[in-house]
Backbone and ligand atoms as CSV (ligand in chain L), in Angstrom:
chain,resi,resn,atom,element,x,y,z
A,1,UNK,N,N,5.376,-19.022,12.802
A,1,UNK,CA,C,5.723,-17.593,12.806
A,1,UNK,C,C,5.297,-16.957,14.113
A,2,UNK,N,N,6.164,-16.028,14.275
A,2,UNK,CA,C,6.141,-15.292,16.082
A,2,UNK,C,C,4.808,-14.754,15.683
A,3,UNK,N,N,3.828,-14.279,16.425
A,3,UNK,CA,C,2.759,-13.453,16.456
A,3,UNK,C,C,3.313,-11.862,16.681
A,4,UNK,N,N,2.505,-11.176,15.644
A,4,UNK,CA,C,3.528,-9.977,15.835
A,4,UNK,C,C,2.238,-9.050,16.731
A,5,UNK,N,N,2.435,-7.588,16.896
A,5,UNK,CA,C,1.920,-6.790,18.039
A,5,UNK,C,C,0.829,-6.120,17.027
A,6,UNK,N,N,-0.223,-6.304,17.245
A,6,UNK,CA,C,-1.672,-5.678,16.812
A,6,UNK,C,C,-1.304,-4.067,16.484
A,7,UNK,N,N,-0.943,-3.892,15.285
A,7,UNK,CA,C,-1.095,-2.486,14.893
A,7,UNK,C,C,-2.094,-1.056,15.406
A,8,UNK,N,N,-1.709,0.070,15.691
A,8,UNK,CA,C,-2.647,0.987,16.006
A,8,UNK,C,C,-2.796,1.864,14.999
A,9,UNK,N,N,-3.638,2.415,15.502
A,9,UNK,CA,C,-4.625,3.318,14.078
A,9,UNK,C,C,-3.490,4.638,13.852
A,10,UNK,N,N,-3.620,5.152,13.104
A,10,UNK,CA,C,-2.690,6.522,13.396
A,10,UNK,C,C,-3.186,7.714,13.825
A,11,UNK,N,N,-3.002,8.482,14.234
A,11,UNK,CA,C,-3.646,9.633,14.708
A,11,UNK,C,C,-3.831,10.521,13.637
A,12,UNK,N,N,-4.697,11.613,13.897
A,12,UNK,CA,C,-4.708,12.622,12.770
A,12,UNK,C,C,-3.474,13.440,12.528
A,13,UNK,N,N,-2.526,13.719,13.336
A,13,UNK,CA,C,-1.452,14.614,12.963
A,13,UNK,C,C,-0.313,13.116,12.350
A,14,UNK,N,N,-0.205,11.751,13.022
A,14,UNK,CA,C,0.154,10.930,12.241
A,14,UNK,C,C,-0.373,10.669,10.316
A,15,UNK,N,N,-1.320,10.846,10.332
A,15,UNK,CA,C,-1.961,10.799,9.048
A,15,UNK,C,C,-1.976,11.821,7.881
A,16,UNK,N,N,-1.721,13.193,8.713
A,16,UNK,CA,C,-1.535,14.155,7.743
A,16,UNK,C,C,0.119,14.214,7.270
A,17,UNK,N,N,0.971,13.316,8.404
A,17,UNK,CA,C,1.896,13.737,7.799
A,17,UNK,C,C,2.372,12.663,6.741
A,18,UNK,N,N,1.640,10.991,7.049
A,18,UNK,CA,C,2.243,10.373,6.174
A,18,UNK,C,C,1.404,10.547,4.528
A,19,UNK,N,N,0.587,11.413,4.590
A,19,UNK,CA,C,-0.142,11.589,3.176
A,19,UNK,C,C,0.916,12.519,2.281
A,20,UNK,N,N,1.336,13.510,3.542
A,20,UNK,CA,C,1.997,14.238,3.202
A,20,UNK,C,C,3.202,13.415,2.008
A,21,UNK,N,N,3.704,12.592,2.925
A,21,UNK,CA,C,5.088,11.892,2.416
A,21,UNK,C,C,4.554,10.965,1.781
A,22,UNK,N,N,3.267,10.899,1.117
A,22,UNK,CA,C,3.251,9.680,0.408
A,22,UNK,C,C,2.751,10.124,-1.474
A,23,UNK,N,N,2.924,11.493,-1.038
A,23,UNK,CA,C,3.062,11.993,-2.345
A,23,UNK,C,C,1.085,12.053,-2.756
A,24,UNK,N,N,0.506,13.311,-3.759
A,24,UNK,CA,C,-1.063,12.977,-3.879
A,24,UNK,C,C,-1.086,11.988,-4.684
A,25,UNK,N,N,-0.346,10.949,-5.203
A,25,UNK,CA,C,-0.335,9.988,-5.896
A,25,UNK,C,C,-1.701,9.246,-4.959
A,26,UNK,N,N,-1.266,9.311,-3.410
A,26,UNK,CA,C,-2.482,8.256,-2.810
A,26,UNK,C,C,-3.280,9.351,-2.522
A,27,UNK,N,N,-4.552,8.763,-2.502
A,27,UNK,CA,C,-5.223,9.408,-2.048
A,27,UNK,C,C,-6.124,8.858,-1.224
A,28,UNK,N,N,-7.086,9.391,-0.213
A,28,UNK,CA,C,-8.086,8.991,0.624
A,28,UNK,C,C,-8.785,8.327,0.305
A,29,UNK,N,N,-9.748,7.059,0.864
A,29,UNK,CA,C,-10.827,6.476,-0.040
A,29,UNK,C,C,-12.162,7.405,0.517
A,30,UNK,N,N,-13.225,7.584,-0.252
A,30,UNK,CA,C,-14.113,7.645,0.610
A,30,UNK,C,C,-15.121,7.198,1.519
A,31,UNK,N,N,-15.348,7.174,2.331
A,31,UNK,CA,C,-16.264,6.459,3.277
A,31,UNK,C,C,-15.292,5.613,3.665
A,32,UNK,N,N,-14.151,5.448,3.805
A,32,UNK,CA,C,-13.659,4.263,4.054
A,32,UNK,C,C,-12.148,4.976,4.989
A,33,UNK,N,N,-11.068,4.194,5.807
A,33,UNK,CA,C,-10.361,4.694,6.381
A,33,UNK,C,C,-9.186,3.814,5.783
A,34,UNK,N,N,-8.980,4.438,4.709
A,34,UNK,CA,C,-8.023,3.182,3.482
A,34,UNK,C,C,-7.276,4.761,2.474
A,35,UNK,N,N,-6.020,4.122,1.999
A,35,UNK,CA,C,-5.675,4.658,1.138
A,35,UNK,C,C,-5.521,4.246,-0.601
A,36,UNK,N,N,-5.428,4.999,-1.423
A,36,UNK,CA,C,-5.534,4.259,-2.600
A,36,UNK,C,C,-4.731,4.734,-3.164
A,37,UNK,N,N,-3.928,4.224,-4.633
A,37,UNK,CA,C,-3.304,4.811,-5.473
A,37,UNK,C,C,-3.758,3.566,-6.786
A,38,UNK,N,N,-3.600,3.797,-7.837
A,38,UNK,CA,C,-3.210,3.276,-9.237
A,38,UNK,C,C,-2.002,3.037,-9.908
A,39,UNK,N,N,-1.263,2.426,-10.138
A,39,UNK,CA,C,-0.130,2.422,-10.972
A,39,UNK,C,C,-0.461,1.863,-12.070
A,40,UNK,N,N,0.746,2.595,-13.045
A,40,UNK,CA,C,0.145,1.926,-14.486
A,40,UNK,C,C,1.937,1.402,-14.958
A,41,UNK,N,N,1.855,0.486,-16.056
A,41,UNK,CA,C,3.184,0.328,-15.795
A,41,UNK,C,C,3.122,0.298,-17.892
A,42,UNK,N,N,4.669,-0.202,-18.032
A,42,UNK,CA,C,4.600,-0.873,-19.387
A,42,UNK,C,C,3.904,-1.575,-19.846
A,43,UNK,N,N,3.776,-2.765,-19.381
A,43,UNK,CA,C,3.030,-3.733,-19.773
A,43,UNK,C,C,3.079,-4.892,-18.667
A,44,UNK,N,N,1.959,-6.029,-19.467
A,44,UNK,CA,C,1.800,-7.024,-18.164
A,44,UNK,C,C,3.008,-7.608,-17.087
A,45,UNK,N,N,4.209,-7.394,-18.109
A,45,UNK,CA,C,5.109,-8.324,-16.787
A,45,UNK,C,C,5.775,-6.628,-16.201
A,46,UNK,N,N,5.684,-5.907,-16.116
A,46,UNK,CA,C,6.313,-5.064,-15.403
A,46,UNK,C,C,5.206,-5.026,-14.087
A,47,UNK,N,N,3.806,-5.331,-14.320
A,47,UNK,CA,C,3.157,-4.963,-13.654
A,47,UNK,C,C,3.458,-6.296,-12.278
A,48,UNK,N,N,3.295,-7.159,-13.066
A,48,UNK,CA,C,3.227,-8.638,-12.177
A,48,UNK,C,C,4.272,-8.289,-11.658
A,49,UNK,N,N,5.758,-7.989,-12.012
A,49,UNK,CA,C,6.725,-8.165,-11.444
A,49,UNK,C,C,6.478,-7.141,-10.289
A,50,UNK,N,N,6.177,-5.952,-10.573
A,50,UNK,CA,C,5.409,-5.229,-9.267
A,50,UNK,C,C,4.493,-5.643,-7.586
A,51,UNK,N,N,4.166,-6.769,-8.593
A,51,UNK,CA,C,3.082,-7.556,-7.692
A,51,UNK,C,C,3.725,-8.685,-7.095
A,52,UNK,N,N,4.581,-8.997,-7.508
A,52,UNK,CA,C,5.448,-9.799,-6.981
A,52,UNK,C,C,6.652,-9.459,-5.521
A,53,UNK,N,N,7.296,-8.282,-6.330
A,53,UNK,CA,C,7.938,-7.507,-5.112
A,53,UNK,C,C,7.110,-7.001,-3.686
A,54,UNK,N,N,5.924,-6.931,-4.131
A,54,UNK,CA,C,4.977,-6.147,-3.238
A,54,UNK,C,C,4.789,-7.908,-2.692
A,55,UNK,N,N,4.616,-8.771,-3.129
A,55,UNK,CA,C,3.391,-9.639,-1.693
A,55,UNK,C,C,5.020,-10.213,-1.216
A,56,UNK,N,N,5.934,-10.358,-1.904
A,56,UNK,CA,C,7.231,-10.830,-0.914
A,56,UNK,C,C,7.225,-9.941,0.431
A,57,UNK,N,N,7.165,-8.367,-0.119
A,57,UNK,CA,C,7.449,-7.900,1.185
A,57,UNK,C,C,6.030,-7.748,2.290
A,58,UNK,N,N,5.182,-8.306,1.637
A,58,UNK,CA,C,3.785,-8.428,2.695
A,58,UNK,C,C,3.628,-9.804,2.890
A,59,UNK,N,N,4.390,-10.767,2.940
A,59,UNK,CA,C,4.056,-12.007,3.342
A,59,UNK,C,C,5.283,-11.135,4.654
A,60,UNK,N,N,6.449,-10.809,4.490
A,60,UNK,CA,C,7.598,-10.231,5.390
A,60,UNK,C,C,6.694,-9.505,6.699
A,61,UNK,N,N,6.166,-8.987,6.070
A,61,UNK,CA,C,5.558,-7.719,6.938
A,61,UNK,C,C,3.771,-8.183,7.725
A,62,UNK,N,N,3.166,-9.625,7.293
A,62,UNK,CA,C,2.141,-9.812,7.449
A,62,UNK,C,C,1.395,-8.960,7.101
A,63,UNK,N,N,1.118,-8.197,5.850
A,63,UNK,CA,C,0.441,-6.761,6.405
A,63,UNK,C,C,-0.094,-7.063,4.356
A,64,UNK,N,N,-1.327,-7.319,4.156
A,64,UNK,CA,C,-1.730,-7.779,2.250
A,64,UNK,C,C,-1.896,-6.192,2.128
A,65,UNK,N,N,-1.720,-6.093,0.796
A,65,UNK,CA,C,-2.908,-5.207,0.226
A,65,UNK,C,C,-3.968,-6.026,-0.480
A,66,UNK,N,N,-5.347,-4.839,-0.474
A,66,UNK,CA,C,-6.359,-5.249,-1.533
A,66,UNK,C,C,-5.893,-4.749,-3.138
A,67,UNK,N,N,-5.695,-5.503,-4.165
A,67,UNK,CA,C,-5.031,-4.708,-5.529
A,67,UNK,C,C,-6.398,-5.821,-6.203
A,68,UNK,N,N,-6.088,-4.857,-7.213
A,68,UNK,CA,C,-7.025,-5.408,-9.170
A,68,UNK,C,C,-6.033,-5.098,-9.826
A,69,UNK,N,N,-5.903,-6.038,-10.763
A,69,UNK,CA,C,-4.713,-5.712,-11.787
A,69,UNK,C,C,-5.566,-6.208,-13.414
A,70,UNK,N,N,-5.694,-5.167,-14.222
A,70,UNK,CA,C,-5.871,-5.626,-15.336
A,70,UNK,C,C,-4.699,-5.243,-16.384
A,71,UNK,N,N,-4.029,-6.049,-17.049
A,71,UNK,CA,C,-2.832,-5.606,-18.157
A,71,UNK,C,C,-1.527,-4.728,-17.394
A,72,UNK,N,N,-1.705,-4.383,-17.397
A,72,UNK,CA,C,-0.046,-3.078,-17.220
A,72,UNK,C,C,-0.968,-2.280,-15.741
A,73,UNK,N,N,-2.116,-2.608,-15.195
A,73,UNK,CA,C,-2.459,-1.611,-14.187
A,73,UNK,C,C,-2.798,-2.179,-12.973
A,74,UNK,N,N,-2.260,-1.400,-11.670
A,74,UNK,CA,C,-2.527,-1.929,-10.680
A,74,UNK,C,C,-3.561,-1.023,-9.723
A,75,UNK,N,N,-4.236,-2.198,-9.298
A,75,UNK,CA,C,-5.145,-0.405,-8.100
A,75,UNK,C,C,-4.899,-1.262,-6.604
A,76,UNK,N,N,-4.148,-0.549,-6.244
A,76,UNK,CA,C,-4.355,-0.641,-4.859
A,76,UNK,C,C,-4.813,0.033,-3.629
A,77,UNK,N,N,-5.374,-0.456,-2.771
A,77,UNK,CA,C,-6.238,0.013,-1.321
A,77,UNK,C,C,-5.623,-1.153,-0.397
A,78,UNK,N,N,-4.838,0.742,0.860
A,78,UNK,CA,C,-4.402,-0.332,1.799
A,78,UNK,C,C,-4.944,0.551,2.745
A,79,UNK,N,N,-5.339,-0.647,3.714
A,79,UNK,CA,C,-6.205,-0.406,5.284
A,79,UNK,C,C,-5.250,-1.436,6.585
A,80,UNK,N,N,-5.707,-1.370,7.220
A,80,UNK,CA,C,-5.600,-2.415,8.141
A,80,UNK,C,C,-6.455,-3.261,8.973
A,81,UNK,N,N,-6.842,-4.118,8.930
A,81,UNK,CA,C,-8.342,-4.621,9.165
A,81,UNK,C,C,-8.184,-5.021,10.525
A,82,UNK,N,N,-6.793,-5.088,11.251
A,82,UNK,CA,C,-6.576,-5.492,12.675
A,82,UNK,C,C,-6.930,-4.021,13.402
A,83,UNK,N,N,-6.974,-2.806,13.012
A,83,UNK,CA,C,-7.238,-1.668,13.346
A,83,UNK,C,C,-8.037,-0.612,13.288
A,84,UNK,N,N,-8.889,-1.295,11.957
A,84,UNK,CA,C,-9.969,-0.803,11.138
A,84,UNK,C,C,-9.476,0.707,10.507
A,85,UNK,N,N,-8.346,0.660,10.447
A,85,UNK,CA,C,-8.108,1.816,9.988
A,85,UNK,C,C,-6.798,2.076,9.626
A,86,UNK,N,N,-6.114,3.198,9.226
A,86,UNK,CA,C,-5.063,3.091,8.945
A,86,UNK,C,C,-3.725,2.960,9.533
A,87,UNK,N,N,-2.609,2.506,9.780
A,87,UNK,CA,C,-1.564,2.090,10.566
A,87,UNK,C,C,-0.446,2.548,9.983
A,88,UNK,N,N,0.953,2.313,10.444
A,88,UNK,CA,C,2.012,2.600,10.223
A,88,UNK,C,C,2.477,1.435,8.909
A,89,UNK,N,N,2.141,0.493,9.375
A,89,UNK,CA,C,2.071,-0.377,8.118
A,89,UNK,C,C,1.518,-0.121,6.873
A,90,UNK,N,N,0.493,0.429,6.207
A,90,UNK,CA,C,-0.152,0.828,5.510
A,90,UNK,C,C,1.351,2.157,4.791
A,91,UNK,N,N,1.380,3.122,6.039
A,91,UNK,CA,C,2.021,3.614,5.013
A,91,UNK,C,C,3.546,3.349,4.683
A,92,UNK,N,N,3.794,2.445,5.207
A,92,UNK,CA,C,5.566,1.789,5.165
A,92,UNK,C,C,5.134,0.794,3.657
A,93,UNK,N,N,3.920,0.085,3.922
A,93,UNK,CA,C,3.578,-0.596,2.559
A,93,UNK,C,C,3.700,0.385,1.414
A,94,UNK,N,N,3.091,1.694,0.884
A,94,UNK,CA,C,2.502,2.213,0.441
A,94,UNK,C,C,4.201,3.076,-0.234
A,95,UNK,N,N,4.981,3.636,0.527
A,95,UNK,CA,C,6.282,3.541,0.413
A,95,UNK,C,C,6.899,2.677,-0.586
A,96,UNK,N,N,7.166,1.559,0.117
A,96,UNK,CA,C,7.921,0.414,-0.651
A,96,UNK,C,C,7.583,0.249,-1.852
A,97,UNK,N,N,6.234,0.863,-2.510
A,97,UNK,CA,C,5.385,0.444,-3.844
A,97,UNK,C,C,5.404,1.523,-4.264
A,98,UNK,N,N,5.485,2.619,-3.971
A,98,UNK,CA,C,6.383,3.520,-4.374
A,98,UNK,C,C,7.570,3.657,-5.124
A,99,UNK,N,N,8.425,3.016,-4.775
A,99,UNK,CA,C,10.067,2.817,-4.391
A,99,UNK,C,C,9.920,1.204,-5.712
A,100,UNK,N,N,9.279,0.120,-5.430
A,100,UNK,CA,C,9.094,-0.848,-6.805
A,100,UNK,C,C,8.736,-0.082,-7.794
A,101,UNK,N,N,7.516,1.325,-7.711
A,101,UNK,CA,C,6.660,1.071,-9.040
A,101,UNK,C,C,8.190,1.973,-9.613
A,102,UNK,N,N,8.826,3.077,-8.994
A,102,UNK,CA,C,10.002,3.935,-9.194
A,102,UNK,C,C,10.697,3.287,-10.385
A,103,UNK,N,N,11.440,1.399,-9.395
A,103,UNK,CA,C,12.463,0.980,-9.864
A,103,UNK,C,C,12.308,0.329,-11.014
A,104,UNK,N,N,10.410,0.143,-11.648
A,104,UNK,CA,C,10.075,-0.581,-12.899
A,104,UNK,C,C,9.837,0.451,-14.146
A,105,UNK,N,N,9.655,1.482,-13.883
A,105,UNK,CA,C,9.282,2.840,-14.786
A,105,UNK,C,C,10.346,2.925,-15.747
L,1,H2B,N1,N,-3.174,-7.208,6.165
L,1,H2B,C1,C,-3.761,-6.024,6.285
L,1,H2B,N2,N,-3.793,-5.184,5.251
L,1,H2B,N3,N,-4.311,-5.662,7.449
L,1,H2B,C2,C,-4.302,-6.427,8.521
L,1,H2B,O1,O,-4.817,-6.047,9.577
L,1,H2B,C3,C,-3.666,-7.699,8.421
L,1,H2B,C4,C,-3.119,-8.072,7.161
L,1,H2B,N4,N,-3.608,-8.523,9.440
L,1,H2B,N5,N,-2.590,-9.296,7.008
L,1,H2B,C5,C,-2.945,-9.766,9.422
L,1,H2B,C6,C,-2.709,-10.315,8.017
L,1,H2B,C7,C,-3.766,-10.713,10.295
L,1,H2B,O2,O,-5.067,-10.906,9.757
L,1,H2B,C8,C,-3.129,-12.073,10.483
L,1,H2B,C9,C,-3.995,-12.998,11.309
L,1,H2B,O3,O,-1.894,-11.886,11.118
């Protein structure tokens, strides 16, 4: 695989606006330069299947999230650890899981 280009952090007017667009569903972590949200779904395979769509498009994108999944629930925290902070990736991830948890509801 090509080596792709080391992500940059986002700026603060970058950051307010993708919180903006990412709905208060996510929210800030604290102490930390990560975003979080929860999804809850039907049940276990709606959730997996969630989790499934999501690492296809992060094996695509090189870019994991950190998730816990117990039964029907997902928690995810996304950072970028090449940047220590948050990136454009993060919120293009954060989007797309959006847009899955949408298309499983
Ligand atoms: N995922 C996340 N969330 N952040 C990163 O900085 C990151 C990643 N970097 N996946 C990638 C892999 C990097 O470690 C590898 C070596 O490309």
């Amino acid at each position: 695989r090509w080596m792709s280009a080391v992500p940059t952090r986002l700026s603060d007017a970058e950051r307010k606006v993708a919180l903006q667009q990412l709905t208060s569903a996510w929210q800030l972590v604290e102490g930390r330069d990560a975003i979080q949200r929860t999804f809850q779904f039907e049940d276990f395979n709606a959730a997996w299947s969630f989790m499934s769509r999501t690492a296809l498009l992060a094996e695509q994108m090189n870019h994991h999230p950190e998730w816990f999944n117990v039964y029907n629930r997902v928690e995810v925290t996304l950072s970028t650890h090449d940047c220590s902070g948050l990136s454009k990736n993060d919120v293009r991830m954060a989007l797309a899981m959006n847009e899955y948890a949408e298309q499983l509801a």
